[in-house]
C-alpha positions in Angstrom: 78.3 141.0 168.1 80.5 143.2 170.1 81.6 145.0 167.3 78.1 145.5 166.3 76.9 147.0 169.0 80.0 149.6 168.9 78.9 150.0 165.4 75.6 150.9 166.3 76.3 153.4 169.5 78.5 155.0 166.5 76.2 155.5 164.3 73.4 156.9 166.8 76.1 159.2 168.8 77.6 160.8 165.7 76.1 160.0 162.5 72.4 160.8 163.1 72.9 164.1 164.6 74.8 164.8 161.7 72.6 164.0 159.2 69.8 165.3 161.0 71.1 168.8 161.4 72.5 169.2 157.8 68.2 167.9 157.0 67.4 170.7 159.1 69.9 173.0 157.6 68.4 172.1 154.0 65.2 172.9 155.0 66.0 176.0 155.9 67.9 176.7 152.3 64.9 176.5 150.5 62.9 179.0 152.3 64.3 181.9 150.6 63.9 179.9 147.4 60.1 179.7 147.5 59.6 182.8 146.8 62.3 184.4 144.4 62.2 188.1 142.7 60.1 188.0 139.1 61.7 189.4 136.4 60.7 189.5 133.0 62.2 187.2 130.7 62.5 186.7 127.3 63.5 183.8 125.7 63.2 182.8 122.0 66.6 183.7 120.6 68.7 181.2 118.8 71.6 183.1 116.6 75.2 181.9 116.3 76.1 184.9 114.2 73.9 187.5 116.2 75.5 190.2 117.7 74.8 191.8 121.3 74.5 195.5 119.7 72.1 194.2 117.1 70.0 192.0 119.7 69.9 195.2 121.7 68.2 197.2 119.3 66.5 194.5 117.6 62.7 194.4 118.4 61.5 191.2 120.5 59.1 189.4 117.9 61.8 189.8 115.4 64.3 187.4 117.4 64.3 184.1 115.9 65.8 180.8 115.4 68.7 180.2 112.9 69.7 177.0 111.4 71.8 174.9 113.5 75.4 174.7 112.5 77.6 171.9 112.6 81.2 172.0 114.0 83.6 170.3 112.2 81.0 168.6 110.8 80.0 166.4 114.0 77.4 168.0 116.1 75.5 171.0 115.8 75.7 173.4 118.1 73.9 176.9 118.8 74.3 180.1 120.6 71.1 180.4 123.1 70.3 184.2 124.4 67.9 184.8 127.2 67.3 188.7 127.8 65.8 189.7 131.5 64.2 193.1 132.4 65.6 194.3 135.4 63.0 196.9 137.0 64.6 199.9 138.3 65.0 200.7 141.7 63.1 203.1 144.0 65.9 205.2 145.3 68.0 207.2 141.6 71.5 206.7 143.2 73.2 203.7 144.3 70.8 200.5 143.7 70.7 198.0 145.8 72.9 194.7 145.6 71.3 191.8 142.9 72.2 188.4 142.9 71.5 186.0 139.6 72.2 182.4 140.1 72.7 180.7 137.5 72.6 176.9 137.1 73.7 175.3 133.6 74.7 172.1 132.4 76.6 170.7 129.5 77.2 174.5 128.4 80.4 175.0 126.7 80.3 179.1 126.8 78.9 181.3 129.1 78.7 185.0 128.7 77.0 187.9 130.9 75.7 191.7 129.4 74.6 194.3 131.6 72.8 196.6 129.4 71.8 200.2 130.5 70.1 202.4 128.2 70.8 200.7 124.8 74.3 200.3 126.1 76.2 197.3 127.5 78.1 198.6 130.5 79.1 195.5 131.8 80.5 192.0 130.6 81.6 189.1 132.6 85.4 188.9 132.7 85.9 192.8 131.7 87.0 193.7 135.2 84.5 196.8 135.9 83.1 197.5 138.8 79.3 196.8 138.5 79.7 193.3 137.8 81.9 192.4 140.9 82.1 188.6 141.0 81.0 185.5 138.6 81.8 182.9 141.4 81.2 179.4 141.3 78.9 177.9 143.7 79.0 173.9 142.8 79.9 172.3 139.8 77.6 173.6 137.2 76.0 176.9 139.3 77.1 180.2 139.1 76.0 183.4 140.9 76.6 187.1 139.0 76.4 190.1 141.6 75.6 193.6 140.5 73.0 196.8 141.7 70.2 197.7 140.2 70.4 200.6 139.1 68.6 204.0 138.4 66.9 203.2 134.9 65.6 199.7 133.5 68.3 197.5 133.0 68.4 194.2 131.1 70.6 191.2 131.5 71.4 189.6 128.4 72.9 185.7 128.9 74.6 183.6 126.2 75.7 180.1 125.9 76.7 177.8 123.5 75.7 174.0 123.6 75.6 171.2 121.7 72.0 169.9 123.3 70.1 173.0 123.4 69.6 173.6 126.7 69.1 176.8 128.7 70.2 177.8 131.7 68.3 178.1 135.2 68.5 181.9 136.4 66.5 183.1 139.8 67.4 186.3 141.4 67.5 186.9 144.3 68.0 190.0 147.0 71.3 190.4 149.4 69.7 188.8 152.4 67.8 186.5 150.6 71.4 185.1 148.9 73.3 185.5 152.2 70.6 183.1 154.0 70.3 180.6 151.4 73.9 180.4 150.6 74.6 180.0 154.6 72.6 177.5 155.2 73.8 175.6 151.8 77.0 175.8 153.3 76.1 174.5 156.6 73.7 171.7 155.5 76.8 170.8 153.1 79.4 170.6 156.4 76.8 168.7 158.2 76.5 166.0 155.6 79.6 165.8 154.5 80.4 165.1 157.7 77.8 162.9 158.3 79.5 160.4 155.1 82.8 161.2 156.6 81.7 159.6 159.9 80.0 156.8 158.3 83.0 155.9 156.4 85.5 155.7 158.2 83.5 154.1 161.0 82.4 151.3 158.4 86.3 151.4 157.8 86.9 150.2 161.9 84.0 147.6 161.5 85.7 146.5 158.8 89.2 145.9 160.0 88.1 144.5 163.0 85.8 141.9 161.5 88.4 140.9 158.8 85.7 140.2 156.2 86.3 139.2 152.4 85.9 141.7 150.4 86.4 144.5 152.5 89.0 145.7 150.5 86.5 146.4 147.7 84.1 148.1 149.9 86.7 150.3 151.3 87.4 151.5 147.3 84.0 152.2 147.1 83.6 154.2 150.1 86.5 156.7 150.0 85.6 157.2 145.9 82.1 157.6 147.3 83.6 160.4 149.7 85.6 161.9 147.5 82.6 162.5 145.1 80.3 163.8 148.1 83.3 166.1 148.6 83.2 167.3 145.4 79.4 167.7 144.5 78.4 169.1 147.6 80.6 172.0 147.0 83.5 171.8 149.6 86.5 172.1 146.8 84.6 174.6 145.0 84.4 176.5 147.9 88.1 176.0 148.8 89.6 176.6 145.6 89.2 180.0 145.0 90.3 181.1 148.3 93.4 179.1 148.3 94.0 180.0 144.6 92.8 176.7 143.0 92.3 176.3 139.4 88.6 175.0 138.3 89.6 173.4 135.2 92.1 171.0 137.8 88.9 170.6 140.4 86.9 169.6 137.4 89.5 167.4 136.2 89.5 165.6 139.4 86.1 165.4 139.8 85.2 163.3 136.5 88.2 160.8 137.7 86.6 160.7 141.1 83.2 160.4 140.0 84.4 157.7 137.4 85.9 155.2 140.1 83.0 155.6 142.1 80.4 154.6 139.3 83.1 152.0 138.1 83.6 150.6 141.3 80.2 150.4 142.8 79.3 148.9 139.6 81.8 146.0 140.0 80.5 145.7 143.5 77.0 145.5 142.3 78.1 142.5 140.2 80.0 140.7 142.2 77.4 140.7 144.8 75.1 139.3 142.4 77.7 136.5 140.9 78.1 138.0 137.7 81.3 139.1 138.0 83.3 135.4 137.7 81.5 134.7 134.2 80.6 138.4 132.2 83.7 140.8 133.1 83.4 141.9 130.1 79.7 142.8 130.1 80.4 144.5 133.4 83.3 146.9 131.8 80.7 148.1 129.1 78.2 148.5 131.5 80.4 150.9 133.8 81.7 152.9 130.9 77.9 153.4 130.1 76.0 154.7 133.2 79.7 157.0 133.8 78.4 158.4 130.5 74.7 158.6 131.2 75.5 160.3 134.2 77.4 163.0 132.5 74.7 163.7 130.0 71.9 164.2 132.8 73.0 163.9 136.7 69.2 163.1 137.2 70.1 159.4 135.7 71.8 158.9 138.9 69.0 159.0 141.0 67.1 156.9 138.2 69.8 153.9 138.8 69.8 154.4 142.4 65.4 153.9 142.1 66.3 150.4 140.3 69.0 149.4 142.5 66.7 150.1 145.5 64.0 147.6 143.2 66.7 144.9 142.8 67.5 145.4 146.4 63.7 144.8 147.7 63.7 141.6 145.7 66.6 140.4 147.6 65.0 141.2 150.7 62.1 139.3 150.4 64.0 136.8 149.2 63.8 133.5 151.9 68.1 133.5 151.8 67.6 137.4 153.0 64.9 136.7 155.6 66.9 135.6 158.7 69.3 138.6 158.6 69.4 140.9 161.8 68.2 143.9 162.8 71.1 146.2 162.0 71.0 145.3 158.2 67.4 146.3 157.8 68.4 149.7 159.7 71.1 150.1 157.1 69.1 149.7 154.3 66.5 151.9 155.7 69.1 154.5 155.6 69.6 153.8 151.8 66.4 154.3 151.1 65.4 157.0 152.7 68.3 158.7 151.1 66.8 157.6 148.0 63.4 159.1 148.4 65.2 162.2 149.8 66.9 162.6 146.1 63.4 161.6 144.0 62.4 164.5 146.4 65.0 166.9 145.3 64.4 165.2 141.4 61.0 166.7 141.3 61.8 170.1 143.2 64.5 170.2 140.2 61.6 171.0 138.1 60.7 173.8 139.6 64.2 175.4 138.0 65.7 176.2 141.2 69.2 176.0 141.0 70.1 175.7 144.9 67.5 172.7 145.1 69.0 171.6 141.8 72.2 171.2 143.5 70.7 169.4 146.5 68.8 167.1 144.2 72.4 165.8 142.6 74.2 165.8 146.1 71.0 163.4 147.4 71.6 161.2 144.3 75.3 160.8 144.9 75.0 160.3 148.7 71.9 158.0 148.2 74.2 155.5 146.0 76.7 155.4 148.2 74.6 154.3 151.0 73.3 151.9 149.2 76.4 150.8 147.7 77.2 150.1 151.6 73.5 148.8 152.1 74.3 145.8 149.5 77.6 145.3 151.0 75.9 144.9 154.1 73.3 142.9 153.1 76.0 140.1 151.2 77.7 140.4 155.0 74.9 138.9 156.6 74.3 136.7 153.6 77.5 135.3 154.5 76.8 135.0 157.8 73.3 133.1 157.5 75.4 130.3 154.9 78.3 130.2 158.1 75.2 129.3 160.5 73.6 126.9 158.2 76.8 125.2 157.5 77.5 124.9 161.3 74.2 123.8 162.3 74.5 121.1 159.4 77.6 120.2 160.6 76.7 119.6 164.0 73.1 117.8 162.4 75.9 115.4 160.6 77.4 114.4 164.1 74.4 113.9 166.1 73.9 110.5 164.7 73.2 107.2 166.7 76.8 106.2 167.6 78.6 109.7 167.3 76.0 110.6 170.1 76.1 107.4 172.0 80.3 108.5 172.2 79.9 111.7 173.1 78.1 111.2 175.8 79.9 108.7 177.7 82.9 111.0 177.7 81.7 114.9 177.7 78.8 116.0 180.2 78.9 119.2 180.4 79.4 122.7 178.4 82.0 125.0 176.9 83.9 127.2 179.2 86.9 129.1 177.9 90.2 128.9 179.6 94.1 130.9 179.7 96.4 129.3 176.9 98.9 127.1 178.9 101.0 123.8 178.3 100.0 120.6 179.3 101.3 116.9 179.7 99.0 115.1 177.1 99.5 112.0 174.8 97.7 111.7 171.3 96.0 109.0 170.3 94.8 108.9 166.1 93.0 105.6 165.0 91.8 105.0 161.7 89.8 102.7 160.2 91.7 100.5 157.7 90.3 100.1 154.1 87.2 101.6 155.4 86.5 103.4 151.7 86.8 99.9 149.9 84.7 97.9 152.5 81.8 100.6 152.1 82.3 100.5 148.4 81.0 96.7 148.2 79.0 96.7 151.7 75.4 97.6 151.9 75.5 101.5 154.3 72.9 100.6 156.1 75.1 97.1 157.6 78.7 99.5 157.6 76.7 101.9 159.4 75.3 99.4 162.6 79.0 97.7 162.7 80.5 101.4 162.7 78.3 102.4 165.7 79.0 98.9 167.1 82.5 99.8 166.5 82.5 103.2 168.1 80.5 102.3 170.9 83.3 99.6 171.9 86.3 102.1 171.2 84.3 104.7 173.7 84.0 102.2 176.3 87.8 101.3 176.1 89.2 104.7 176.0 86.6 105.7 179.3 87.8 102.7 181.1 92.0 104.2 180.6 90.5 107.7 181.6 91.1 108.9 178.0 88.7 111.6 176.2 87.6 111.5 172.8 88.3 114.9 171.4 87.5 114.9 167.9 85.6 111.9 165.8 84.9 112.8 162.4 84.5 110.3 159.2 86.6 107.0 160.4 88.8 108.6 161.9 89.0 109.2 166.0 90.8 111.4 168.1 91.8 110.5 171.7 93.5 112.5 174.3 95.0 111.0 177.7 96.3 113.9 180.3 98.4 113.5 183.1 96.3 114.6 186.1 97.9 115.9 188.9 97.4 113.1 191.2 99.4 110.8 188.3 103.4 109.8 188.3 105.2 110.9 185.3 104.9 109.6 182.2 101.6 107.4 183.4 98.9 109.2 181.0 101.2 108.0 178.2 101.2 104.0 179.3 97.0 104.3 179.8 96.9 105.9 176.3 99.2 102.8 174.7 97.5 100.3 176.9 93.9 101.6 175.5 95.5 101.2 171.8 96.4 97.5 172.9 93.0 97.0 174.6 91.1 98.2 171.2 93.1 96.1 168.9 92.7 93.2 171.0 88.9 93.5 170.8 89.0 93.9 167.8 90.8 90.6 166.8 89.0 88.8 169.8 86.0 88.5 168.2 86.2 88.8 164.4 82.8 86.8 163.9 81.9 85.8 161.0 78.1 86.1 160.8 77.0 87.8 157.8 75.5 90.8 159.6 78.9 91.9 161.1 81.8 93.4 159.9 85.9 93.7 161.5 86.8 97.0 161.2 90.4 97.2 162.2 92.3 100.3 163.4 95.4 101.6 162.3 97.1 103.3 165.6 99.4 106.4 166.1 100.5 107.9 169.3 102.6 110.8 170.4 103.0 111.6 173.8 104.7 115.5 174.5 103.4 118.9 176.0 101.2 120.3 174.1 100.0 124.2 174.2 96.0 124.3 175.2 93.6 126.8 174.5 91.1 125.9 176.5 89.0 122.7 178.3 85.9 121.0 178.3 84.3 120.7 181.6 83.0 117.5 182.3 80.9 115.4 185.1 81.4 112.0 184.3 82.1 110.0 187.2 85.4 108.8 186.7 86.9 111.4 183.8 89.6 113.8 183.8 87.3 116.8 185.0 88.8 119.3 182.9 89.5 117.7 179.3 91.6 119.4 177.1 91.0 119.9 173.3 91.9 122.2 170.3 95.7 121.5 170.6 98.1 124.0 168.7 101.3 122.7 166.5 102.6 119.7 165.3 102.1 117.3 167.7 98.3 116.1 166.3 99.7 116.3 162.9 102.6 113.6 164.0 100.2 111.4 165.3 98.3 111.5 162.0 101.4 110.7 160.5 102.4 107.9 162.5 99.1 106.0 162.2 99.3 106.5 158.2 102.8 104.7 158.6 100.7 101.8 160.6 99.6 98.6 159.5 96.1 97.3 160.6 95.8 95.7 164.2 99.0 97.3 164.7 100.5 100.0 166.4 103.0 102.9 165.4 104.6 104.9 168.5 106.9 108.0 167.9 110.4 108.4 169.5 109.2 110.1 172.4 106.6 107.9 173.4 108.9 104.9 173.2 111.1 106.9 175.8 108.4 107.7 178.1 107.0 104.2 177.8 110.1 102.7 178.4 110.6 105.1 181.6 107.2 104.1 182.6 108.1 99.9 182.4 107.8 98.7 178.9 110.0 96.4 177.5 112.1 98.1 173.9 112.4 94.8 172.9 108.5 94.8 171.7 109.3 97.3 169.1 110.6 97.6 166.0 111.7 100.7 164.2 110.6 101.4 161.2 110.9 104.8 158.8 107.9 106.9 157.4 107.8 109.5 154.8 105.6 112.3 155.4 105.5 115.7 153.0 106.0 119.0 154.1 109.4 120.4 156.8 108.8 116.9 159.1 110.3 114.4 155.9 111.8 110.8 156.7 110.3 110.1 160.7 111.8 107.7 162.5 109.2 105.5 164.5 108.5 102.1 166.2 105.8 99.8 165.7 104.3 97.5 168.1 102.7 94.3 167.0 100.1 93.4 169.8 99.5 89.4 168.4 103.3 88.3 168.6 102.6 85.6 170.5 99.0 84.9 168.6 99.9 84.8 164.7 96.8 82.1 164.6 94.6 84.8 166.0 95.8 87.4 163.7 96.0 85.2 160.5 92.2 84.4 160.6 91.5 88.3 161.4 92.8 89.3 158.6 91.4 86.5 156.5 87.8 87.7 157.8 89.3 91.5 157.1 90.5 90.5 153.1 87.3 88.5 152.6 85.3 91.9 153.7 87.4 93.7 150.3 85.9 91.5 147.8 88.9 90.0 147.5 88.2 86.6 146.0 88.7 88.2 142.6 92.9 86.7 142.9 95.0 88.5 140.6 97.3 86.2 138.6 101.0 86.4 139.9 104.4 85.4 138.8 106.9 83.9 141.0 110.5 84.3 140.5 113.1 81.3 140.7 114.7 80.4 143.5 118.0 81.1 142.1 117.4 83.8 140.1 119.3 87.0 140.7 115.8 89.6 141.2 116.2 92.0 143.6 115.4 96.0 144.1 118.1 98.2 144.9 117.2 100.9 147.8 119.0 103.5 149.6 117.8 101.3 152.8 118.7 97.8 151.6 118.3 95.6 148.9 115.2 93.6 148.6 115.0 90.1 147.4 111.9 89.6 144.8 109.4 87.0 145.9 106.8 87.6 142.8 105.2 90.2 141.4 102.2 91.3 139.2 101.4 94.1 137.1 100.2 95.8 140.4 103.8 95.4 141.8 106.5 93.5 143.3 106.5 91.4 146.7 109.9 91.6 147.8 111.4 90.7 151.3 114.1 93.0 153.4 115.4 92.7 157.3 114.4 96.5 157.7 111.1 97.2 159.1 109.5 100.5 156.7 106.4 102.4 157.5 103.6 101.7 155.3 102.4 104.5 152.9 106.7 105.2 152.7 108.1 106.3 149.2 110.9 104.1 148.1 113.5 105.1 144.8 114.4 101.6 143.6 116.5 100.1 140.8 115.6 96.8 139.1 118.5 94.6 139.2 118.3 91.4 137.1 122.0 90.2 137.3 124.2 89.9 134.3 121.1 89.5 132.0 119.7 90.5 129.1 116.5 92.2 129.8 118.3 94.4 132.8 120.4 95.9 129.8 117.3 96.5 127.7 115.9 98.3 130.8 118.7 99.9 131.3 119.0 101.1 127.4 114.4 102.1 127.2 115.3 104.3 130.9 112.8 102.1 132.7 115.7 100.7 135.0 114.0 103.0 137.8 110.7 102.9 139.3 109.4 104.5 142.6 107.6 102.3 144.9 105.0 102.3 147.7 105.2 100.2 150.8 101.5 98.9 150.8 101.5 96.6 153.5 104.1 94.7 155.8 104.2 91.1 157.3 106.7 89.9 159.7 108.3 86.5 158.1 111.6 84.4 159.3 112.9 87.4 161.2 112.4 89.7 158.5 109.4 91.6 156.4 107.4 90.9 153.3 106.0 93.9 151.7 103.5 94.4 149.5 105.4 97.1 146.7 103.1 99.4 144.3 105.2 101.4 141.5 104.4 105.0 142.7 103.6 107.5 139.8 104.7 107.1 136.0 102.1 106.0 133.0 100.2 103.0 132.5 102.1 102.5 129.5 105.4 102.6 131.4 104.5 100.3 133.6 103.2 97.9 131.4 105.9 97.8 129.5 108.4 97.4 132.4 106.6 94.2 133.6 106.4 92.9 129.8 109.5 92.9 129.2 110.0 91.0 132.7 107.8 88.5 132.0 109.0 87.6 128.6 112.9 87.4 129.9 112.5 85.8 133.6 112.2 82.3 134.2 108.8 82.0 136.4 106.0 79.8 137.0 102.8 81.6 137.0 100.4 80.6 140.1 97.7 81.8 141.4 97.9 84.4 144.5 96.8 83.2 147.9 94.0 85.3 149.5 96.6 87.2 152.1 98.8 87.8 149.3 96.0 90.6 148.5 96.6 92.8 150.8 98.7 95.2 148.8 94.7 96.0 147.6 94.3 97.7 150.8 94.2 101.3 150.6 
């Protein structure tokens, strides 16, 4: 909004004076215009082979039309002639100065004939002195300065083109020319200015907002410029005074004129999605108005009147409705540029060339404006989607529970604070399996035992002075901040004593009516300083009154991490927690270290994991059961347990796991090193001396890659629950046929906490 309202002071301090003045300026071009010297004209000669001697002395009615010739057999193209009777002037000596201007377009030839007395004493490009300059004024216009003289005079004008056309003469006296060509000049200065402004203060807005697609915009503007530059007459101006060649201005002018049309074109259709589906359509289309506009300039001002249509439509449009008050000002500027070139269009027909000129300048500025106008228009756009998505968004997380947590812990609003480093621990639960238990559980009941859920994980984290500071799907962000008051390394034992205190609730009640569901948590924490960029001021009675949120680096991405490596009910600790709980009183001997593979610079992480039901394994077992039952689980999958004595075992870089059974989900195998769950394990099947571990060994399927599903303390050691990671269906069929057809088994059927490997 700030930059807005810069934009806006802009535009009123230095673009509307501008534009205003080179108005004013224009207005005052056309006054000499309205009424312009007559002079006697005569137009109805068309003769490719006449000559000017002949036409001289030829009588008027006797001038007519010859067949059109072709050149090189494409196009046929004529020589037009317009004769005008120049009356004499009062005083016999020297005549007073005359100025013809001339515009013409698509003219290949142009040649000038001052004629005297039967005689032509004069010719364009023959270096005498009557005829002092043929100068360019724009583009297309020319002005031819001579005196009229004692006698009649006539000018005779010829042209060759392949369409027909004549040129637009007016003449006009010395003061007359010197006032209107001023005040062209100055109304061109003012409004080339005025674009110049625009542009480059678009350009600030532009790199200060950082929006998509300003690159694009930026294109169109400066080839806008450059064509304003052009048409308006500045280089044409410049050229001959610093020596320029016209052909090269000319040159430089259809390449700027081509990106423009090219580029707004593009812009046009990616602001109204065509571009990702029809490039090609949208090539043609460019190449086609760049022609159109070369054959007549007006067509300019006729895309500009359709664009404006198209651009109406949009506005009314209920997507367009809601935008603010700087976009309608922009597009008011668009269209009244618009009507200010249909002005000029129709003065055009009055065959004046100065208003001719301002008539193509108005078309040119009035598309770039609304170029910008569209541009302008998608920016808001944007914005509106940004503010819908936001307010849906929040609409999403004011539900029952989400509201019910939020306010126990946050009471009061947003205030923005320095960056600075805190003391904080992290604390990410997630809810285990919480996909495949909604999967085969009616929403409505997941919904009420979420809520239920929440509501008790709020009441535990308020009680250990914790504060929730992000909740979004099943997952649940806590933070626990040292206050002042606190000894070192105490925020870090409430936040583990909270995880403790939810899993225990948890497991403490697992009822088993129908209408409720256990929902247990998977736990990470990871306790360091972490860099704040603000705080949340809050009221509650007994809460940290500043709670911090939107933590910068690694440290919340750890903690993720960590509770991915976690088994439900338990709890997965990093390094530097274990230190600081330790320091803070807890026993080491509680922990066990496991590894956990994460992606990305952090790789292998070395962590510990905390079971909280040790001492309860009859508590835990019928959690679980409850848990497993939730999963549809009763649908046993038929396993195969190995022999006793059988050598079956999966070789690791860790250790080497001993093969209980396995499946054609996987393997349950048994190791004395605690893993992380969700870890990626490279293992070779080992099957002794025997046959089938050569057959592996010769079909390449000696090799598999493994998950670590789940893990279950037994004898001292860990059962875990083994999925082969990656390969084809095929493969892995084929790797636990030819197990099952060479390894003595007996087939049984799986126990119901044998399932657990179907936890996701």
């Amino acid at each position: 909004m700030k930059n807005q309202s810069l934009y806006m002071k802009f535009l009123a301090v230095v673009v509307l004076p501008f534009a205003v003045m080179g108005g004013v300026f224009g207005v005052e071009c056309l006054k000499p215009l309205v009424s312009p010297l007559e002079f006697k004209s005569v137009v109805n000669s068309y003769d490719l082979v006449g000559d000017i001697d002949a036409l001289i002395h030829a009588p008027l009615d006797s001038w007519r039309q010859q067949p059109l010739v072709r050149v090189n057999g494409l196009r046929p193209e004529t020589a037009n002639w317009q004769r005008f009777e120049i009356p004499a002037s009062a005083d016999a000596g020297e005549g007073e100065w005359l100025y013809a201007v001339v515009y013409f377009n698509l003219l290949r030839h142009l040649s000038f004939y001052l004629v005297e007395d039967g005689k032509v004493i004069d010719k364009f490009a023959t270096g005498t002195s009557n005829v002092e300059s043929l100068s360019r004024i724009s583009g297309r216009d020319f002005y031819l300065k001579f005196k009229r003289g004692g006698a009649s005079r006539f000018l005779y004008i010829e042209t060759q083109s392949v369409f027909n056309v004549l040129p637009i003469v007016t003449f006009l006296t010395e003061a007359d020319f010197i006032k209107a060509s001023t005040y062209f000049s100055a109304a061109s200065f003012f409004l080339t200015g005025c674009s110049l402004c625009f542009v480059f203060g678009l350009l600030g807005a532009y790199i200060r907002s950082q929006r998509l697609g300003a690159l694009m915009q930026l294109i169109v503007q400066m080839s806008g410029l450059y064509v304003v530059l052009y048409f308006d007459g500045l280089f044409n101006q410049l050229a001959p005074r610093l020596g320029g060649d016209f052909d090269l201005w000319g040159k430089l002018s259809v390449v700027g004129f081509c990106v423009f049309i090219i580029f707004f074109t593009l812009s046009w259709m990616q602001f109204t999605g065509v571009l990702k589906e029809q490039k090609q359509i949208i090539y043609v289309a460019s190449v086609a108005l760049v022609l159109l506009v070369f054959i007549q300039p007006t067509v300019a001002i006729v895309v500009c009147l359709i664009a404006s249509l198209l651009m109406i439509v949009l506005i009314v449009k209920s997507q367009y409705m809601a935008i603010g008050k700087h976009e309608y000002l922009f597009m008011f500027v668009a269209i009244f540029c618009l009507l200010a070139g249909v002005c000029f269009s129709a003065l055009h027909l009055l065959r004046t060339p100065f208003v001719s000129i301002f008539a193509r300048y108005a078309s040119h500025l009035a598309l770039i404006y609304l170029g910008l106008s569209l541009h302008r228009l998608e920016l808001g756009r944007l914005r509106i989607l940004e503010t819908r998505k936001f307010e849906l968004k929040k609409a999403l997380e004011t539900d029952h529970a989400r509201t019910e947590l939020r306010s126990l812990l946050v009471g009061g609003d947003f205030a923005p604070n320095r960056e600075m480093t805190k003391e904080v621990a992290t604390l990410f639960a997630d809810v285990a399996a919480f996909s495949q238990i909604s999967a085969v559980t009616d929403s409505k009941l997941v919904y009420e035992n979420y809520a239920r859920h929440l509501r008790e994980v709020a009441k535990v984290i308020d009680t250990h002075h914790g504060a929730v500071d992000n909740s979004y799907g099943n997952v649940i962000v806590c933070t626990f901040r040292r206050r002042h008051d606190e000894a070192v390394h105490i925020h870090v034992q409430r936040a583990f004593q909270a995880a403790v205190a939810i899993q225990e609730s948890v497991v403490a009640n697992p009822s088993d009516l129908p209408h409720q569901l256990l929902l247990p948590l998977r736990i990470g924490i990871h306790a360091t300083s972490l860099l704040q960029s603000g705080h949340l001021h809050s009221t509650h009675r007994d809460a940290d009154p500043f709670m911090d949120f939107a933590k910068i680096g690694v440290d919340v991405k750890l903690a993720r991490i960590l509770c991915s490596g976690c088994s439900p009910f338990k709890i997965v600790v990093s390094r530097e927690t274990l230190v600081q709980l330790v320091s803070a009183g807890s026993g080491i001997a509680s922990f066990n270290e496991l590894s956990i593979a994460s992606k990305g610079s952090l790789g292998e992480i070395v962590a510990f994991e905390y079971n909280p039901f040790k001492a309860r394994r009859a508590d835990l077992r019928r959690a679980e059961k409850v848990f497993l039952s939730q999963l549809d689980a009763g649908r046993s999958e038929r396993r195969q347990k190995i022999a006793a004595n059988f050598p079956f075992s999966l070789e690791t870089p860790l250790e080497k796991l001993k093969v209980i059974d396995f499946s054609e989900f996987g393997f349950r195998a048994q190791g004395t090193k605690l893993m992380g769950r969700g870890s990626i394990l490279r293992a070779r099947i080992s099957l002794g001396d025997s046959e089938v571990s050569d057959l592996l060994i010769g079909l390449m399927l000696h090799t598999v890659s493994l998950e670590v599903r789940w893990i279950q303390e037994h004898d001292g050691g860990y059962v875990y629950g083994l999925k082969i990671y990656g390969g084809s269906k095929l493969r892995t069929a084929k790797i636990f046929a030819l197990i099952s057809a060479h390894v003595p088994a007996i087939t049984e059927v799986a126990s119901l906490d044998e399932l657990a490997q179907q936890i996701a």
